[in-house]
C-alpha positions in Angstrom: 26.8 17.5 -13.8 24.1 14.9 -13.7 20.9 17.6 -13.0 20.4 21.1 -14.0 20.9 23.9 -11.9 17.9 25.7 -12.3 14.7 25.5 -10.9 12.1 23.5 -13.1 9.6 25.0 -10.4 10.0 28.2 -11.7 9.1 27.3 -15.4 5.4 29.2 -16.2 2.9 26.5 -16.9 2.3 28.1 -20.7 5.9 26.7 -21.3 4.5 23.7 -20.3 2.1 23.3 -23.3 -1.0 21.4 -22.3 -0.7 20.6 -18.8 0.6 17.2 -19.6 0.9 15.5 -16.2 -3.2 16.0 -16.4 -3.5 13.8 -19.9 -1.1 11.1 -18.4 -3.1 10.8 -14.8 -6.5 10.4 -17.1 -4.8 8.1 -19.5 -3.5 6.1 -16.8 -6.9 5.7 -14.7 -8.4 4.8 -17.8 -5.7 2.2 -18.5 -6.6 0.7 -14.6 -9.9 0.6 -15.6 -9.4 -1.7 -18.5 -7.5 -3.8 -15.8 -10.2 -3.8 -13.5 -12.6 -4.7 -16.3 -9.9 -7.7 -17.7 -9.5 -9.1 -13.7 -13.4 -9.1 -13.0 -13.8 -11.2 -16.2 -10.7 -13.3 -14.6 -12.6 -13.0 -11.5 -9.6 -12.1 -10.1 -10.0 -8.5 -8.4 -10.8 -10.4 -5.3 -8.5 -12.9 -5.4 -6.0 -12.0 -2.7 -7.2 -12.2 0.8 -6.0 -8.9 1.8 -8.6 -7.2 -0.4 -11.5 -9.4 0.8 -10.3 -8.4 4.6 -10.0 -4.8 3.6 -13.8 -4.7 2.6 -14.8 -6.5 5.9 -13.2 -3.7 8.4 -14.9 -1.4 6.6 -18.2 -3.3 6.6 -18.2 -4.4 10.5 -18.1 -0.8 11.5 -21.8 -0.9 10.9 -22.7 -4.5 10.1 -22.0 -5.9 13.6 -23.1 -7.5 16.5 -21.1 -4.4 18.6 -21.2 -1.5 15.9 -19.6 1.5 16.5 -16.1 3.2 15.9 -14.2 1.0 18.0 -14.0 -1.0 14.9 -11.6 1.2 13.5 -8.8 -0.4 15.9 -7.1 -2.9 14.2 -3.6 -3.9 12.7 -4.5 -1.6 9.9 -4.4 2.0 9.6 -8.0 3.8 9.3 -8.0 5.9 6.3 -8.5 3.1 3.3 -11.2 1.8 5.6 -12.8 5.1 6.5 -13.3 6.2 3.0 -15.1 2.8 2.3 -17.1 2.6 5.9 -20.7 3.6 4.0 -20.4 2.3 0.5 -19.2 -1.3 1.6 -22.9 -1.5 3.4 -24.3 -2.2 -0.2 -24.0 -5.4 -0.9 -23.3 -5.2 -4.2 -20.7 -2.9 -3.6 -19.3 -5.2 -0.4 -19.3 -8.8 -2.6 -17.9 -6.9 -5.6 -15.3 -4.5 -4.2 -15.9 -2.6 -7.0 -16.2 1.0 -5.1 -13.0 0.1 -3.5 -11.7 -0.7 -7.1 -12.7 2.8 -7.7 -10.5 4.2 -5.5 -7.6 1.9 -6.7 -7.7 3.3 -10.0 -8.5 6.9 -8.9 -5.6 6.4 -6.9 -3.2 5.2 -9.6 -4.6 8.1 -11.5 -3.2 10.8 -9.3 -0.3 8.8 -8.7 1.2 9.2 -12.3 -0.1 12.9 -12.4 2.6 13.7 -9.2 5.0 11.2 -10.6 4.7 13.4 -14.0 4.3 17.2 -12.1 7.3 16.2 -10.1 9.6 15.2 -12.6 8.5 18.6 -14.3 9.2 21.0 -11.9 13.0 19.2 -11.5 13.9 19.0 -14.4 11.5 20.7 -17.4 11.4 17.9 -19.4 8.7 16.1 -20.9 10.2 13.4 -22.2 11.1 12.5 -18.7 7.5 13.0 -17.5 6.4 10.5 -20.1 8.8 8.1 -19.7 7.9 7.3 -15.8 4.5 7.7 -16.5 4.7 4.5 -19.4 7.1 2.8 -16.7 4.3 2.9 -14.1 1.7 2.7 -16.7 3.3 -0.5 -18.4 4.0 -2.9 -14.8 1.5 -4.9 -14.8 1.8 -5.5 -11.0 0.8 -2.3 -10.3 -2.2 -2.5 -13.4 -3.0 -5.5 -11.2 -3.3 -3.5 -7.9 -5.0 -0.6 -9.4 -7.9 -3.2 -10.5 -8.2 -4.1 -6.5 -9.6 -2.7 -3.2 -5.9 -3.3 -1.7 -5.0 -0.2 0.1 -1.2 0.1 -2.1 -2.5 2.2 -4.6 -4.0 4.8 -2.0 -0.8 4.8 -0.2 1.2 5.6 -3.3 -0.9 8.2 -4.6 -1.2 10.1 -1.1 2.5 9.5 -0.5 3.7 11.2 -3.8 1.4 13.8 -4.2 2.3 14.7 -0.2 6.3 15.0 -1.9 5.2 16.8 -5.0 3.5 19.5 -2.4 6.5 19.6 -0.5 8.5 20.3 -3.2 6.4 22.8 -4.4 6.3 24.7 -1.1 10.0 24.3 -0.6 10.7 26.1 -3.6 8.1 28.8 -3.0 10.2 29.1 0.2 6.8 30.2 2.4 6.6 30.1 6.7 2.6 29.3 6.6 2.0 25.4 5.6 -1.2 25.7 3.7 -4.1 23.6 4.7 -4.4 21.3 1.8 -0.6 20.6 2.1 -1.6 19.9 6.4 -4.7 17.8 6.3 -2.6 15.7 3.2 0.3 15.2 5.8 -2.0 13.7 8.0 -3.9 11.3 5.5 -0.8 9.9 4.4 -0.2 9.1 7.4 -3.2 6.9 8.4 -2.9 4.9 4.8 -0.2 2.6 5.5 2.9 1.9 8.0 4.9 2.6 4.7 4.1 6.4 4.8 5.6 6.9 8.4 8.9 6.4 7.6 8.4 8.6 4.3 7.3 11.3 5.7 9.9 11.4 8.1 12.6 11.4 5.7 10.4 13.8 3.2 10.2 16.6 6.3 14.0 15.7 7.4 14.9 16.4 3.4 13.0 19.7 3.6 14.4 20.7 7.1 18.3 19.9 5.5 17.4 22.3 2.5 16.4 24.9 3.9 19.6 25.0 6.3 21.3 23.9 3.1 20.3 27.2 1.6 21.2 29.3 4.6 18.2 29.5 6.4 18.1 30.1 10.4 17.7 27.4 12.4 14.8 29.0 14.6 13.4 29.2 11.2 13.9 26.0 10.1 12.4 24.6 13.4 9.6 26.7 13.3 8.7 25.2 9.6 9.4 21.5 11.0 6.9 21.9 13.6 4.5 23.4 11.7 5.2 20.2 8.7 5.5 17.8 11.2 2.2 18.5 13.8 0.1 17.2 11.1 1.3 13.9 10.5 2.2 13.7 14.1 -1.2 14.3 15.1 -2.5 11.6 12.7 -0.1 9.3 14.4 -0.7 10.0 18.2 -4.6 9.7 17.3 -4.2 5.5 15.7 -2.3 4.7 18.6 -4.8 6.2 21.6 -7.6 4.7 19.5 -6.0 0.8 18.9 -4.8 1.5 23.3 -8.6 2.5 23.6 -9.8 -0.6 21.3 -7.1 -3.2 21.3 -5.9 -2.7 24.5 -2.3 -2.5 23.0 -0.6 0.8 21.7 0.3 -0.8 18.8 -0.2 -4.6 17.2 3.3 -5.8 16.3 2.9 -9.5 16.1 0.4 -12.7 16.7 -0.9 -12.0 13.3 1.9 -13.7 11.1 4.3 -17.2 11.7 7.6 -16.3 12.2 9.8 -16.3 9.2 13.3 -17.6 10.3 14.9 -16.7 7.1 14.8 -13.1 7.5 14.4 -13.1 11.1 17.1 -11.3 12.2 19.5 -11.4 9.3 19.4 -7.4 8.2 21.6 -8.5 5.2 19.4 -11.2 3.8 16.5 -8.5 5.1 17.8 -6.1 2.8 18.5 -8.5 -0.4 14.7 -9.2 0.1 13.6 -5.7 -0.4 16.2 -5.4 -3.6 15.1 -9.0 -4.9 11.2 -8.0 -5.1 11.6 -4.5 -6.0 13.6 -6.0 -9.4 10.7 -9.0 -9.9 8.5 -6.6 -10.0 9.9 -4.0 -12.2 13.2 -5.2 -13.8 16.9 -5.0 -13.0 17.3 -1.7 -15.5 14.9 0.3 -14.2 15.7 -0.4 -10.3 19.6 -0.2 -11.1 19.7 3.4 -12.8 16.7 5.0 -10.4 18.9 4.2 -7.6 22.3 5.6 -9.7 20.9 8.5 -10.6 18.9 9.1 -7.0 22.7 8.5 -5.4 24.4 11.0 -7.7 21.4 13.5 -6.9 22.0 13.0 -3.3 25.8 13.6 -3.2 25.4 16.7 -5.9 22.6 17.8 -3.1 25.1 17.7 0.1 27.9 19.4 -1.8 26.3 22.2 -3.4 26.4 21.3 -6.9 22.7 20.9 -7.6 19.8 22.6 -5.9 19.3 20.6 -2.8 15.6 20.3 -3.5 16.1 17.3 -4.8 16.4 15.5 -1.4 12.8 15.6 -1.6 11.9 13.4 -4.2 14.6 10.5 -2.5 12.3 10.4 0.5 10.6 8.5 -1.6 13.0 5.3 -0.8 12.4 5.8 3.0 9.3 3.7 2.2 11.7 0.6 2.6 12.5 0.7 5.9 9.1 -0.9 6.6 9.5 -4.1 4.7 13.1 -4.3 6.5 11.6 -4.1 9.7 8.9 -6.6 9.5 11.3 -8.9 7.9 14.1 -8.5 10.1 11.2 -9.1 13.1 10.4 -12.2 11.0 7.1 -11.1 9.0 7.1 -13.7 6.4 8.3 -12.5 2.6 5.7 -10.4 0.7 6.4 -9.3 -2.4 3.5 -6.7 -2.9 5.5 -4.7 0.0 7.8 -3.6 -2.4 5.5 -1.6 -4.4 6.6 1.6 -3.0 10.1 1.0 -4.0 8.8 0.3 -7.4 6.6 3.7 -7.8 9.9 5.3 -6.3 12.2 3.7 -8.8 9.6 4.7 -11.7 10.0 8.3 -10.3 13.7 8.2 -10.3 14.1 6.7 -13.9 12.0 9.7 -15.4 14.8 12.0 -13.4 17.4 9.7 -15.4 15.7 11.0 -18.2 15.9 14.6 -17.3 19.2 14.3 -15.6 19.8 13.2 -19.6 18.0 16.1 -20.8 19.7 18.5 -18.4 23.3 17.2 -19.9 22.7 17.7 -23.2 21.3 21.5 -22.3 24.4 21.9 -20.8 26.8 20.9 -23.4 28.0 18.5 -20.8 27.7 15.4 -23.5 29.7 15.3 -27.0 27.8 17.6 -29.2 26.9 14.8 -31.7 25.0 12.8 -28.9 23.0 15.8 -27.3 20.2 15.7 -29.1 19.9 11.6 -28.8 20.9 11.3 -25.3 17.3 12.1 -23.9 15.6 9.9 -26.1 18.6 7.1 -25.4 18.1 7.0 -22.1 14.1 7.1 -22.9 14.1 4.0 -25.2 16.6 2.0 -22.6 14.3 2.4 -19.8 11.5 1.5 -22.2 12.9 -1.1 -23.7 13.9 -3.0 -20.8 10.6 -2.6 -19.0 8.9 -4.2 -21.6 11.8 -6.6 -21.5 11.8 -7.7 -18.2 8.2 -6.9 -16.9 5.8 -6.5 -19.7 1.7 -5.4 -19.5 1.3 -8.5 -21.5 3.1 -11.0 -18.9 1.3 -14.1 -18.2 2.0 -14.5 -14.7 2.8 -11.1 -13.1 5.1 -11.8 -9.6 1.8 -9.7 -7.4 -0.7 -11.6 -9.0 1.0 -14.5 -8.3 1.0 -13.6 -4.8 -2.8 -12.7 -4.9 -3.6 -16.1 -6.3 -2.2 -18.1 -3.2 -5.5 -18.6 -1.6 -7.5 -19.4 -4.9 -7.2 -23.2 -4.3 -7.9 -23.0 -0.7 -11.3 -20.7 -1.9 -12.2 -23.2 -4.0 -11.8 -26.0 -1.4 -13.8 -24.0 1.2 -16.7 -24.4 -1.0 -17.3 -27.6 0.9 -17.3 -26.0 4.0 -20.0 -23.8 2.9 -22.1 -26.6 1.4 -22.1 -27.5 4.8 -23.7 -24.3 6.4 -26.9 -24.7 3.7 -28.6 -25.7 7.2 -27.8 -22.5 8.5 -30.9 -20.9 10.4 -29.7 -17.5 12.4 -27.3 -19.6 15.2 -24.3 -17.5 15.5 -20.8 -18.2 13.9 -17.6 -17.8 15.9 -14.9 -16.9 14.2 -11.7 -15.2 14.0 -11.1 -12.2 12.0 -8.2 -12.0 12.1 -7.5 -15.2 10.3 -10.8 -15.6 8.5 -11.7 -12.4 7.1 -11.6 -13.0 3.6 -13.8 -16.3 4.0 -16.2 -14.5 5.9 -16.5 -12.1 2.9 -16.6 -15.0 0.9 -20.3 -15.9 2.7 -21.6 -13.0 1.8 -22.4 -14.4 -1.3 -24.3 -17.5 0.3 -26.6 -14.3 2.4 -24.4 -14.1 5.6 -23.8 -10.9 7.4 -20.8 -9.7 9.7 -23.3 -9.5 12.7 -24.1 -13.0 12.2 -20.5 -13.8 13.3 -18.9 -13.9 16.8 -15.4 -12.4 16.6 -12.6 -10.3 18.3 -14.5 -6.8 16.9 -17.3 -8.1 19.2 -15.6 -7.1 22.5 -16.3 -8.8 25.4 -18.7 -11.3 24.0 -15.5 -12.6 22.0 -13.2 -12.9 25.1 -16.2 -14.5 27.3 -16.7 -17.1 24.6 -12.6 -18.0 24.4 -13.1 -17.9 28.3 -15.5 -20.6 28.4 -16.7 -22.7 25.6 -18.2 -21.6 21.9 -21.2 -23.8 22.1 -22.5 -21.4 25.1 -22.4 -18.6 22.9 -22.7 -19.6 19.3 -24.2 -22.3 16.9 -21.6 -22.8 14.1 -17.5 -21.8 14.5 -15.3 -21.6 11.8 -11.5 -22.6 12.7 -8.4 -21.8 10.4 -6.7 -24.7 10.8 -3.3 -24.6 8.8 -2.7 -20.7 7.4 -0.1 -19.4 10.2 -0.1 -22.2 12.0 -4.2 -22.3 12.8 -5.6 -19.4 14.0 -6.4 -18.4 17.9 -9.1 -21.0 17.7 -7.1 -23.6 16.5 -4.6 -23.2 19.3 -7.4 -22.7 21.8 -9.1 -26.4 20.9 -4.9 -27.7 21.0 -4.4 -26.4 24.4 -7.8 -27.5 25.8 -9.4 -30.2 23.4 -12.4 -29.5 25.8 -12.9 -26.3 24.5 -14.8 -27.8 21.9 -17.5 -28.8 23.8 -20.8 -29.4 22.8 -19.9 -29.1 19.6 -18.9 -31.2 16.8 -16.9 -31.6 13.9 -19.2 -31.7 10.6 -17.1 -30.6 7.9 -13.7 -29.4 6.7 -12.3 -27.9 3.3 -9.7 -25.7 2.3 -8.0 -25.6 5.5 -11.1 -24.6 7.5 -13.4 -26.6 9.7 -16.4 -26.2 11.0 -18.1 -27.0 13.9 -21.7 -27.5 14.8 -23.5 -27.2 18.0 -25.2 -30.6 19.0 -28.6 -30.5 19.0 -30.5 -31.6 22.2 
């Protein structure tokens, strides 16, 4: 049998020594910190464009022509944004990122203290605690991430600490949900699109074992509704607020080119997922995590092993995401994989224990039980620092966060040219030109300087009619995506330009001025 019988929940936390899943979550934020401190030397943290845009959604709440909580609507769920809304309006704090870097590595923090407080209650062992908390500890993909306001790290740590609390309350087999365990529920689910298909599969998981263990099913219905209301709620509230702001239920597409290599291929969708889950932590450590999470499964549905451990592989549901948006055509990204790899950390520390748990057992030769555990420790060790190394020189995610540095650097230009800048508004769209718009602050620029689709109706009159009734300066994404909705505006209706001119151009961007009379 590949996992112990008994209940790790049950083991008193004085057996536990010194509440190790607390020393590895400190260790571990302070290990993001040093990555934050080596990227900001690198000047790096900001690099991807992502993390620029997440800092302007949380600024333009309050710095903005149309302020207000409309804002909120977007492509993005609110919560990353929300917790940033007032400390972004420093401007320190909004050209830096650095108090969303403070979250990141908060964030990451947590995350390895549920990775390890999981793995403990399954399966009582600490070297299996240890040993995911070194695999997430030494990917430097996820180091990377924890050093940046991207909204991943949040995700992850609100996603497993939402499992480790329903494993915990599984096992205390209660009716009440408690609060904490409710309002978490419902943060996860505004963090990212990820978490929705998590959850489900997390409460589905807990439903099946409690029938699993002979529960009623008014009972078990009764404990799904009261599970489920929260995120539900959470859910129901995004989508009347982007109807209310957006005018759309929920934003699909018109944000990305579509990708006709994964458009509609679900096999080559699916090789995607299992392609950037391995760049980005190593053949090993995905190949065993989703052995060992298989053998848990079937061990689960036939009785052999407490069925708790259908929790934990609710983890995986975060895939189903990634599929979707590539199988609609969403062009590859490689950072949306970083669920899988936090899940496939989790799952190789239960490989550990599942080790552990065999040589308890006597179910291993009795010469190998006492080196099976730290076998199966050193391989999943090993081949990390193999295949995806702290010390790599070009990590896969930082790769991907380094796309727009040459483009950045060419925009300079374009921002040379706005030194004659004197309070004329800027039309822009946000939705392609977020991070360069972040990028201004630097040069003293606001978000309520800029004309964009946040401003309402002022946005949709100028698209109606002509930018140079409306503002002095527009910025136009020329190439990312195809040009942005200004770019295909001036294609479809070269007078749409009009009373404007071309002055400048750099990085992909140009910008127009309004001619002077």
């Amino acid at each position: 049998m590949i996992i112990d019988r008994r209940r790790a929940s049950a083991v008193p936390p004085a057996r536990r020594g010194l509440r190790l899943e607390t020393w590895l979550g400190c260790l571990s934020a302070a290990a993001a910190a040093a990555a934050w401190l080596f990227y900001l030397q690198q000047d790096a943290v900001l690099s991807h464009y992502d993390a620029k845009a997440h800092l302007v959604v949380a600024r333009r709440v309050i710095d903005n022509i149309t302020p207000g909580w409309q804002q909120i609507g977007a492509v993005w769920l609110p919560l990353p944004h929300l917790i940033q809304v007032l400390p972004v309006q420093v401007d320190l704090l909004y050209r830096t990122g650095a108090f969303g870097s403070l979250v990141s590595i908060a964030s990451f923090g947590v995350t390895v203290w549920a990775a390890a407080r999981l793995i403990l209650h399954v399966s009582a062992s600490r070297l299996a605690a240890g040993t995911a908390a070194a695999i997430l500890v030494l990917n430097p993909n996820l180091l990377y991430l924890s050093a940046t306001p991207m909204t991943e790290p949040l995700l992850a740590a609100c996603s497993l600490v939402s499992v480790l609390w329903l494993y915990e309350w599984t096992q205390a087999d209660r009716d009440d949900v408690p609060g904490r365990l409710g309002w978490l529920l419902f943060a996860t689910a505004w963090t990212r699109y990820e978490a929705w298909p998590l959850l489900a599969a997390a409460l589905a998981a807990v439903s099946l074992v409690h029938w699993l263990r002979g529960a009623a099913v008014p009972s078990i219905g009764l404990r799904l509704w009261r599970l489920a209301r929260w995120p539900a709620a959470a859910v129901a509230l995004f989508l009347l607020n982007s109807r209310a702001t957006v005018g759309a239920w929920f934003v699909s597409s018109g944000f990305f080119e579509p990708d006709p290599m994964y458009a509609g291929e679900a096999w080559r969708s699916l090789l995607a997922i299992w392609w950037g889950t391995h760049q980005l932590s190593g053949y090993v450590v995905e190949i065993v995590a989703l052995g060992v999470a298989g053998v848990a499964l079937v061990q689960a549905l036939t009785r052999r092993a407490d069925p708790a451990r259908l929790i934990p592989a609710a983890l995986f549901a975060a895939a189903l995401l990634p599929f979707a948006a590539f199988h609609d055509g969403h062009p590859f990204r490689i950072r949306y994989m970083v669920p899988m790899v936090v899940a496939c950390a989790v799952w190789a520390g239960l490989a550990v224990g599942a080790a552990a748990s065999a040589a308890r057992s006597g179910a291993a030769p009795a010469r190998a039980r006492s080196l099976l555990p730290g076998l199966a420790a050193a391989l999943l060790l090993g081949s990390t620092l193999i295949e995806s190394p702290p010390w790599m020189e070009h990590p896969p995610l930082v790769s991907e966060a380094l796309w727009d540095v040459p483009m950045s650097l060419n925009r300079r230009a374009v921002t040379a040219c706005l030194d004659g800048y004197a309070g004329e508004k800027i039309a822009a769209s946000m939705g392609s030109l977020a991070h360069y718009m972040q990028e201004l602050s630097w040069s003293g620029l606001d978000l309520s300087d800029f004309v964009h689709e946040g401003t309402g109706g002022i946005w949709t009159e100028m698209l109606a009619t002509r930018p140079a009734l409306h503002a002095g300066w527009m910025l136009v994404e020329e190439q990312s995506e195809g040009g942005d909705v200004l770019a295909r505006r001036i294609r479809d209706d070269p007078q749409f330009t009009g009373g404007m001119r071309r002055v400048c151009e750099g990085g992909g961007v140009a910008l127009y001025r309004r001619d002077r009379a």
